[in-house]
VEXRORO-788996 format. One line per 3 residues: number of its first residue (from 1); their letters; for each residue z, y, x of C-alpha. Coordinates in nm, 4 decimals. Example, Ala and Ser with C-alpha at 12.3 -4.5 7.8 and 13.67 -1.06 7.14 Angstrom:
1 = AS = 0.7800,-0.4500,1.2300 | 0.7140,-0.1060,1.3670
// end
This chain:
1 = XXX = -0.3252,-1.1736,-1.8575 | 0.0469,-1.2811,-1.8599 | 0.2898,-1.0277,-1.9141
4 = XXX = 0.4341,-0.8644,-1.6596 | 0.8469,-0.9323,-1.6202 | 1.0744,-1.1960,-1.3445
7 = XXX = 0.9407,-1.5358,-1.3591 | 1.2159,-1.8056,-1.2860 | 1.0770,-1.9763,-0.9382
10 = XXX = 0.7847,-2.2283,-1.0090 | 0.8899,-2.5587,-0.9367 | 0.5936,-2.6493,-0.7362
13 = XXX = 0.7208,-2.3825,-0.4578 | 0.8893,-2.5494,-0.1663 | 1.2669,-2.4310,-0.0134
16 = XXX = 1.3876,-2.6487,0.2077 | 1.7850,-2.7116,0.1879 | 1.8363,-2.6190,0.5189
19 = XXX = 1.6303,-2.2832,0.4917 | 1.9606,-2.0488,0.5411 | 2.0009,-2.2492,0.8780
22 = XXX = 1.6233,-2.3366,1.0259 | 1.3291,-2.0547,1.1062 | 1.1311,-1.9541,0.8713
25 = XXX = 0.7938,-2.0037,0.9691 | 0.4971,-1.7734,0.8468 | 0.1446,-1.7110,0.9013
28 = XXX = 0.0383,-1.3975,0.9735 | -0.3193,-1.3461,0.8346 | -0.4795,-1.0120,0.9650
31 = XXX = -0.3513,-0.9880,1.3261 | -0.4903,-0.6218,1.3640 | -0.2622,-0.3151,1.4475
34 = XXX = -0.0395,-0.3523,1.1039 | -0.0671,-0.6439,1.0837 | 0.1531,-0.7266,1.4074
37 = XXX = 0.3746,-0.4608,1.3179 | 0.4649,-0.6527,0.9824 | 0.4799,-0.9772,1.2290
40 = XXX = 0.6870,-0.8135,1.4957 | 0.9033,-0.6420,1.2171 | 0.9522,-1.0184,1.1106
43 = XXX = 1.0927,-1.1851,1.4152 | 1.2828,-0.8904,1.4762 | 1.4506,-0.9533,1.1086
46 = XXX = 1.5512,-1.2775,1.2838 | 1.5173,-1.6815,1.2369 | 1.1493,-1.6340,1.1670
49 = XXX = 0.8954,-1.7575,1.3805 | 0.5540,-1.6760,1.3412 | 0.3819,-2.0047,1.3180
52 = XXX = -0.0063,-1.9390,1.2500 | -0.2333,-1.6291,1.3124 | -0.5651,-1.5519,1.1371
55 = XXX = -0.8579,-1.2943,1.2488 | -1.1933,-1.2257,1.2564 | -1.1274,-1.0042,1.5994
58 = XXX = -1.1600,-1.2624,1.8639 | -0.9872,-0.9766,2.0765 | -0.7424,-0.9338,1.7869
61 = XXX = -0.6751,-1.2823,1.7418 | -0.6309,-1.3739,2.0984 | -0.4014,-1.0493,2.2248
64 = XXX = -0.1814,-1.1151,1.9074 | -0.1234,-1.4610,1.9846 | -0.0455,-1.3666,2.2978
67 = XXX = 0.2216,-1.1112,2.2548 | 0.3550,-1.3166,1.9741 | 0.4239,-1.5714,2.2461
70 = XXX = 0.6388,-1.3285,2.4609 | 0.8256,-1.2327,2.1589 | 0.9258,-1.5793,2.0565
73 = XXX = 0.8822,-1.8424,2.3103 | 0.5559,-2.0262,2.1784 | 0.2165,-1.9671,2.0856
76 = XXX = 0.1047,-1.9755,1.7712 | -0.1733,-2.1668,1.6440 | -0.4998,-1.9392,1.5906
79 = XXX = -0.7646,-1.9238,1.3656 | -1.0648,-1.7333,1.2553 | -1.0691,-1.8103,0.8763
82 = XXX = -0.7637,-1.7434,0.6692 | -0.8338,-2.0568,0.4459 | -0.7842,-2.2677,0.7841
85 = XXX = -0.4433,-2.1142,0.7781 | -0.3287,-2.1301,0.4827 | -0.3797,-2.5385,0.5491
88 = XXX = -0.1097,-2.5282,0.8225 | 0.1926,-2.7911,0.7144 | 0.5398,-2.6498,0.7027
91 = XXX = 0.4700,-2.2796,0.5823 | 0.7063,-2.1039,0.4304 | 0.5318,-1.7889,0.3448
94 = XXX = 0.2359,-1.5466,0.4843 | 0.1583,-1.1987,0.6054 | -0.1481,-1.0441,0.4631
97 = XXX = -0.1945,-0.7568,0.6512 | -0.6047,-0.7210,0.6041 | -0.8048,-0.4764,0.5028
100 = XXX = -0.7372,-0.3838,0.1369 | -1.0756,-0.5338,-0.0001 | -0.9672,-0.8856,0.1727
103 = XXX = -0.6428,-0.8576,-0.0314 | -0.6735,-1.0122,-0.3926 | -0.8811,-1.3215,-0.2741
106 = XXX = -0.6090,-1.4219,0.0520 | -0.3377,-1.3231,-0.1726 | -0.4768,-1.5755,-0.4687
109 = XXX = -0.5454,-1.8435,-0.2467 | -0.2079,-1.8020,-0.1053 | -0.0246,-1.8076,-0.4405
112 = XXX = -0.2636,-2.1593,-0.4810 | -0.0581,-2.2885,-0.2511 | 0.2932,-2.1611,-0.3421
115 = XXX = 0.3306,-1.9762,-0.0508 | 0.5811,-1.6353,-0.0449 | 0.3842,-1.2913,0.0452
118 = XXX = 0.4209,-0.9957,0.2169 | 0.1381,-0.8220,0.1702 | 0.0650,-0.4657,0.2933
121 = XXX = -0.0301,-0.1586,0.0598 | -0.2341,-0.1173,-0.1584 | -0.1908,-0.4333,-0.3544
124 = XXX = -0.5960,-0.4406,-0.3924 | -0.9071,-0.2841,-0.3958 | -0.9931,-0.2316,-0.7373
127 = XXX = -0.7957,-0.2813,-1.0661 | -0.8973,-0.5590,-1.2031 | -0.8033,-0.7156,-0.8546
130 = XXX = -0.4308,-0.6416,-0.9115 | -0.4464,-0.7598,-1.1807 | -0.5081,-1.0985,-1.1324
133 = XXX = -0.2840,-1.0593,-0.8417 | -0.0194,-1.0303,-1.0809 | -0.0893,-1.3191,-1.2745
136 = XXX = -0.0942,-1.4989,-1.0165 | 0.2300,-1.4571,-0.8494 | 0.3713,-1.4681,-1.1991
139 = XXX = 0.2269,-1.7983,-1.2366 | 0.2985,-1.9450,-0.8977 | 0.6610,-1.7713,-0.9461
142 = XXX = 0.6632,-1.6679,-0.5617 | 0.8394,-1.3921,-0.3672 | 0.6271,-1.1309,-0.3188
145 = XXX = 0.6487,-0.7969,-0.1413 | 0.4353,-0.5352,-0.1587 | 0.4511,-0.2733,0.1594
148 = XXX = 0.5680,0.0004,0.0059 | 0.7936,0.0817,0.2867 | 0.9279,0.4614,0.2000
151 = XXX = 1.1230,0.2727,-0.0468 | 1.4041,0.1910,0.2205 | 1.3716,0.5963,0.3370
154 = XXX = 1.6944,0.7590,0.3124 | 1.5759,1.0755,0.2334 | 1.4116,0.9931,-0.0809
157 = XXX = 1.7623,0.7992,-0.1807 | 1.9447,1.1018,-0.1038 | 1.6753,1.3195,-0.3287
160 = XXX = 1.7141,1.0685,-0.5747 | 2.0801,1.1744,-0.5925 | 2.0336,1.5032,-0.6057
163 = XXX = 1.8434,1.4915,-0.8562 | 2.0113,1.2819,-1.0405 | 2.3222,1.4918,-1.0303
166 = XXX = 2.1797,1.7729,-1.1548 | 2.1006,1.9607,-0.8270 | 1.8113,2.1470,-0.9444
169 = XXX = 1.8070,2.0955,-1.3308 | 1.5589,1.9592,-1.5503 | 1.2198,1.8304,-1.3208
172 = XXX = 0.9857,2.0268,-1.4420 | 0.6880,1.9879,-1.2143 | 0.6542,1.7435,-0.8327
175 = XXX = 0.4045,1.8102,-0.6145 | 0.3021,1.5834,-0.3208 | 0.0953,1.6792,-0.0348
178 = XXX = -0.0246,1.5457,0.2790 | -0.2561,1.7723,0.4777 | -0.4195,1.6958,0.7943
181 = XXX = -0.7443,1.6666,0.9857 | -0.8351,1.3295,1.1212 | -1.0584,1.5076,1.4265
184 = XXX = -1.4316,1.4324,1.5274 | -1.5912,1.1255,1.3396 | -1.8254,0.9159,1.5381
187 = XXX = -2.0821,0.8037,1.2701 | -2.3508,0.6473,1.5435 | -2.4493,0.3517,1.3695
190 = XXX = -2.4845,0.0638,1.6470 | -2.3839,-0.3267,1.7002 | -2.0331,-0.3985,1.6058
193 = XXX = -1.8030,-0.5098,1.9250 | -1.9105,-0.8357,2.0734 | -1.5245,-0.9806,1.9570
196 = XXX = -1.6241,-0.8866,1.5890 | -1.7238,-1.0894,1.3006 | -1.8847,-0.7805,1.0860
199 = XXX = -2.0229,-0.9867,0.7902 | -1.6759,-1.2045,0.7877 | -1.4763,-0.8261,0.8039
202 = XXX = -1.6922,-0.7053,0.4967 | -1.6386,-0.9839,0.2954 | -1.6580,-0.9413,-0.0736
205 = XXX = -1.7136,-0.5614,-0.0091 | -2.0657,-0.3725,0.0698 | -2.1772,-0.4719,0.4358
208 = XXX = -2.2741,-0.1338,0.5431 | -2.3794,-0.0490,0.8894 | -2.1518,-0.0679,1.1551
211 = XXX = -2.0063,0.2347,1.3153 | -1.6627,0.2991,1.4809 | -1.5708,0.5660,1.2106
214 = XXX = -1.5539,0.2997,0.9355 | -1.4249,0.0001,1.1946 | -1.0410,-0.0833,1.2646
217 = XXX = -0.7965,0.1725,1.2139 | -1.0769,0.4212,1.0740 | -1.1646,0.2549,0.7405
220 = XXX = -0.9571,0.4270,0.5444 | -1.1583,0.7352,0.4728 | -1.5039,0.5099,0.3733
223 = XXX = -1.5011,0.5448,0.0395 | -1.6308,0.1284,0.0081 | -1.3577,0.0136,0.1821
226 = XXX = -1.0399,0.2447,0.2536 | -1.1338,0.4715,-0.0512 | -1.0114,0.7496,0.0558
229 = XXX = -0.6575,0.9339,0.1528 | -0.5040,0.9417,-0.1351 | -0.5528,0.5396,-0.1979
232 = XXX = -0.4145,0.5393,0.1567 | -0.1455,0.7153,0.2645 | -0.1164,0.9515,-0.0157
235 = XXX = -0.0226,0.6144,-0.2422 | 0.2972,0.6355,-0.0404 | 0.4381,0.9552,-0.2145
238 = XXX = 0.3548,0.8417,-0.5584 | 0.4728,0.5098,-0.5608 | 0.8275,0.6652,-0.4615
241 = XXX = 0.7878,0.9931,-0.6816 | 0.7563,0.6795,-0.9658 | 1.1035,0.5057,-0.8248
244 = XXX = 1.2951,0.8291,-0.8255 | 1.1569,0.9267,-1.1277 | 1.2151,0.6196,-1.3182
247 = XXX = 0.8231,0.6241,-1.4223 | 0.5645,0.3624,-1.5388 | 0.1822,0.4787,-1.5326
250 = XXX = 0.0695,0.8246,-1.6593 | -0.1118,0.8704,-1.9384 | -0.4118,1.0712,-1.8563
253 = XXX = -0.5215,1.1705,-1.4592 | -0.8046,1.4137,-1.4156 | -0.9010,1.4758,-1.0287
256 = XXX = -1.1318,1.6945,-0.8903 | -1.2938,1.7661,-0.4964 | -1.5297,1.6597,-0.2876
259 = XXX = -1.6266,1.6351,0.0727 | -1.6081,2.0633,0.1660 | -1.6232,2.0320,0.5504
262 = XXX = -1.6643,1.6900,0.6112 | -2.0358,1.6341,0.4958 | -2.1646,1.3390,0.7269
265 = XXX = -1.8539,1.2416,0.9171 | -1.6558,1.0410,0.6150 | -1.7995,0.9256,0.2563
268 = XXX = -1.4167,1.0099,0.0804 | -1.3082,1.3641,-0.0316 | -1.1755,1.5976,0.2343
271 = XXX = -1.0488,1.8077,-0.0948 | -0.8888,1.6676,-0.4095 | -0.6251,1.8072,-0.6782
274 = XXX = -0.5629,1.5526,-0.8847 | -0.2977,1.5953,-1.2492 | -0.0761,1.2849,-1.3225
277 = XXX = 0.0244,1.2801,-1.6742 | 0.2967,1.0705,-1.6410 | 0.5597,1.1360,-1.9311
280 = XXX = 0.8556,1.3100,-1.7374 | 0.6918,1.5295,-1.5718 | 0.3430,1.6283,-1.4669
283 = XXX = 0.2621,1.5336,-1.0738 | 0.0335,1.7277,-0.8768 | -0.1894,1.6009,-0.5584
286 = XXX = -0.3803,1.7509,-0.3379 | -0.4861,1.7461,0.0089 | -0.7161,1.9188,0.3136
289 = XXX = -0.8516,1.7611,0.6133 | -0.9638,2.0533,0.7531 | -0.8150,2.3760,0.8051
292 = XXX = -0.4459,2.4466,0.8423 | -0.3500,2.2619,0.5541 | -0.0371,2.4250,0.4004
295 = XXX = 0.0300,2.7892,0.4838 | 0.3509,2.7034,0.6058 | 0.2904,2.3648,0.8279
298 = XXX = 0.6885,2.2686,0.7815 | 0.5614,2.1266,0.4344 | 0.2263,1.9962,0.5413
301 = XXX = 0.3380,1.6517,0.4479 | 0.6394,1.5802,0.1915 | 0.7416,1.6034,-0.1970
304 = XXX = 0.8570,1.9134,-0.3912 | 1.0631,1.8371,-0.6962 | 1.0629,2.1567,-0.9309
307 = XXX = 1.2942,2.2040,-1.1672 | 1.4609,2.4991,-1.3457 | 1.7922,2.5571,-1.1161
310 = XXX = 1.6111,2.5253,-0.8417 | 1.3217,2.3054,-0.5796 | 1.3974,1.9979,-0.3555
313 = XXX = 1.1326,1.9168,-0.0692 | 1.1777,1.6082,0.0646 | 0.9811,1.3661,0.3379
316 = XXX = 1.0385,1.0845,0.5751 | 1.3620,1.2243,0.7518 | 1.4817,1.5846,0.6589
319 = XXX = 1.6025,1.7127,0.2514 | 1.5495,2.0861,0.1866 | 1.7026,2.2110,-0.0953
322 = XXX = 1.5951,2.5928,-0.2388 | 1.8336,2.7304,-0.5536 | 1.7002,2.9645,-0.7887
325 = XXX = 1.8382,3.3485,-0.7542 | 1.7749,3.6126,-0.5624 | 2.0187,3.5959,-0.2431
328 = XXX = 1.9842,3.2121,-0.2494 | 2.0057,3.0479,0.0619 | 1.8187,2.7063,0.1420
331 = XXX = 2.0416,2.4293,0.2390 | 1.8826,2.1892,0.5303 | 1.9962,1.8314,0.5130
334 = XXX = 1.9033,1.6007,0.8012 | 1.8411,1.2601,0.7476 | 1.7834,0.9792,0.9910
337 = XXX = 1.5019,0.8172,0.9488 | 1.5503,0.4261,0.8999 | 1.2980,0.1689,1.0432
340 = XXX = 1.1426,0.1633,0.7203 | 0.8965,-0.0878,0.7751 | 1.1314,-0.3117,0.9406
343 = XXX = 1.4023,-0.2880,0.6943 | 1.1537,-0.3419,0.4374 | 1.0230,-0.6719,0.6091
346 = XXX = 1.3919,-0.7341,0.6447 | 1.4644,-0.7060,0.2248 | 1.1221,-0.9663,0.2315
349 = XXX = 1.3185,-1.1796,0.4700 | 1.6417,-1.1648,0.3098 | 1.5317,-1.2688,-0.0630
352 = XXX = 1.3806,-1.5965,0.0993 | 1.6233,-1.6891,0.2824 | 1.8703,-1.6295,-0.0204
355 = XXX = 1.5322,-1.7490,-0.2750 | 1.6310,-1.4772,-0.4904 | 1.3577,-1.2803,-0.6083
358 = XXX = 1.5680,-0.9848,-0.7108 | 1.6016,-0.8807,-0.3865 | 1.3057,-0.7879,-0.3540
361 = XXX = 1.2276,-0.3704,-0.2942 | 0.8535,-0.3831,-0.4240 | 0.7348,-0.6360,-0.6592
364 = XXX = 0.3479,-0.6827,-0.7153 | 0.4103,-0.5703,-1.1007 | 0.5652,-0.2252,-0.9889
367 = XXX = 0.3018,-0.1652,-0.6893 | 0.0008,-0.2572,-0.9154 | 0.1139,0.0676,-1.0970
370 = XXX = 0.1439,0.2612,-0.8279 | -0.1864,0.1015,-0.7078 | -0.3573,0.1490,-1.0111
373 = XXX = -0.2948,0.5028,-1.0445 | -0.4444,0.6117,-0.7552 | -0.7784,0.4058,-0.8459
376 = XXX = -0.7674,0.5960,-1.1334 | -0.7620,0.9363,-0.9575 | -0.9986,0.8050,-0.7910
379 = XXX = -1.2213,0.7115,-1.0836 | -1.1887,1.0133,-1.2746 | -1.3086,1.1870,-0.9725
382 = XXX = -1.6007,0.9815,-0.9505 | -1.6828,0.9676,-1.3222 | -1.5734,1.3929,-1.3524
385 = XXX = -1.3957,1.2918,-1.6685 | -1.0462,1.2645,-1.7589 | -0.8936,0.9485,-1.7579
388 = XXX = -0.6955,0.7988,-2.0344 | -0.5041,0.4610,-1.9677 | -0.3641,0.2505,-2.2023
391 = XXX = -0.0904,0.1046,-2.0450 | -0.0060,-0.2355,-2.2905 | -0.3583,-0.2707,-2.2950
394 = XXX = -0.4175,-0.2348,-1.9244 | -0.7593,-0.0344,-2.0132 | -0.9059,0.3026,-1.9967
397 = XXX = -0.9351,0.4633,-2.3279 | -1.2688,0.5904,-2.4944 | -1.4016,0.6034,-2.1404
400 = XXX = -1.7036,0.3434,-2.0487 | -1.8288,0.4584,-1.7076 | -1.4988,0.4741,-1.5953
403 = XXX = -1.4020,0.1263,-1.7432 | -1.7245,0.0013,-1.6043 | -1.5623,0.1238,-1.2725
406 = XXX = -1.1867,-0.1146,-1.2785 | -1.3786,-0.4053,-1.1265 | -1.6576,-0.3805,-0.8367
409 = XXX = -1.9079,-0.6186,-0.7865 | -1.8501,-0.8607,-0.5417 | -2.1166,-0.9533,-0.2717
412 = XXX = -2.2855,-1.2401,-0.1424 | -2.1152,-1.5780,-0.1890 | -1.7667,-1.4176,-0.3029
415 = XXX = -1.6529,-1.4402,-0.6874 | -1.4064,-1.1580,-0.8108 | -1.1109,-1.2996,-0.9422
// end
């Protein structure tokens, strides 16, 4: 693949002369709950307008189009297929805010076209996916941004400093955690909702039943399509343990779990520990959906940095800092929590309007290794094997079945990229 690194901007892409003055317009392709909330986050960023909208949800598609209407004055134009879309004259750039197997092939197409991106997290579905993600926006030389939102969280920027200034000593150890129980499952397979294009939704991914506990919203925790919470949410705290940190990939990740108390209601673990060799410092992972989670709930969810002067636990909007020595008193430090996601739609905003890709907050390079690590937690857990990555390379080491396990098979009529 091509290397990774800035690529000066292709000359096929388009920027109008006028594009500091005129609206932006996008398409927004995934109309869905997150998908509005990058497209409201948008307009709200200012001199966008959201031109085009894209689901397979009739009820999506049509509610969407509607709000989007109150918010700016017109209606956009609607369609089912994203291709149909991505046809629309006058684009600037597109929202892909699908479900993460429906990422590499929109994102591709849309790079085809030398379209900009915003694209929610993760950057793909499997590795070899992100992959050619990344060779793609390196050839088509197009802002991209990848939704790792906690990147604009003032906490973590303030923990950074800390850190950095020598706060707690030499990092030692970070362990991330979030801890909850997503309540009752309902797993009654039966026809999808009458607005619902189920075999368009599945795509290139296994078409498995339909029930509402692997539908919108609930995906996440079916192992074909969300792959589980760490892939999900739990992708969050690495990718920013990696910015603070100043980290690439780790070397070696060896998870273990399984699905303790959840047998039947999701197809992802419910328990998982996984080790992060990354160079630094070793990070730890683990999480419970059942149970109370963390002994003490105040750190249910959130980072702790350990080094040898003292700990830092940090998450979305509060610092806690605990020195080392006996009579030591923990210092509380309050942080307001920014609109993340819209300041991080904002930083998309701002780098085309300036068509400067080093604006940019999350490139697809830096989130395919945050990406890709998870996978890998993922596939050592599968494969109960440690897993060795060669980071030049971009393969596992000395490791077939999990090797065999970077790219999944794509069904029906779709070709992996």
């Amino acid at each position: 693949m091509a290397s990774f690194g800035s690529a000066a901007l292709a000359s096929s892409l388009y920027f109008p002369e006028s594009s500091q003055e005129r609206k932006l317009k996008l398409g927004l392709i995934g109309s869905g709950w997150y998908g509005m909330v990058d497209a409201v986050a948008a307009i709200k960023a200012g001199g966008v307008e959201i031109a085009a909208v894209c689901d397979v949800d009739s009820e999506h598609l049509s509610s969407s189009a509607l709000e989007l209407e109150k918010l700016q004055g017109f209606k956009p134009q609607t369609f089912k297929y994203y291709p149909e879309l991505l046809d629309v004259k006058g684009l600037d750039a597109v929202i892909i805010g699908t479900i993460p197997h429906w990422h590499a092939l929109q994102f591709i197409a849309a790079c085809k076209k030398g379209l900009h991106i915003y694209c929610e997290k993760p950057l793909a579905y499997d590795i070899a996916e992100g992959l050619a993600m990344v060779k793609a926006a390196h050839e088509a030389g197009n802002i991209v941004q990848i939704g790792f939102q906690r990147r604009q969280a003032l906490s973590y920027q303030k923990a950074a400093e800390l850190i950095k200034e020598g706060k707690i000593g030499d990092i030692h150890q970070v362990v991330a955690q979030i801890h909850y129980n997503p309540g009752p499952q309902d797993t009654k397979i039966q026809e999808p909702p009458a607005s619902l294009d189920w075999e368009e939704w599945c795509g290139p991914a296994p078409k498995l039943d339909y029930r509402p506990n692997i539908g919108h919203k609930s995906w996440r925790l079916e192992k074909e399509y969300g792959n589980g919470h760490l892939v999900d949410w739990g992708i969050h705290y690495i990718d920013i343990i990696r910015k603070m940190m100043g980290e690439g990939m780790p070397d070696d990740i060896y998870a273990t779990g399984g699905i303790l108390a959840l047998k039947g209601q999701i197809t992802s673990p419910d328990t998982l520990n996984v080790k992060f060799g990354f160079r630094k410092a070793p990070v730890f992972w683990q999480h419970r959906l059942w149970g109370n989670g963390d002994v003490t709930r105040e750190f249910n969810n959130g980072i702790f940095f350990y080094g040898d002067k003292g700990t830092i636990f940090v998450e979305d909007s509060k610092v806690i800092v605990f020195p080392t020595g006996r009579n030591a008193v923990r210092e509380d430090i309050p942080v307001p929590a920014p609109l993340m996601q819209e300041n991080h739609v904002e930083n998309f905003i701002k780098a085309l309007r300036n068509k400067d890709k080093s604006i940019i907050s999350c490139t697809p390079e830096d989130a395919f290794r945050s990406t890709a690590t998870v996978q890998l937690a993922m596939i050592s857990l599968y494969t109960q094997s440690v897993v060795r990555w060669d980071d030049e390379k971009k393969e596992v080491i000395d490791n077939p079945e999990a090797s065999s396990m970077l790219s999944r098979k794509y069904r029906s009529i779709y070709k992996h990229p």
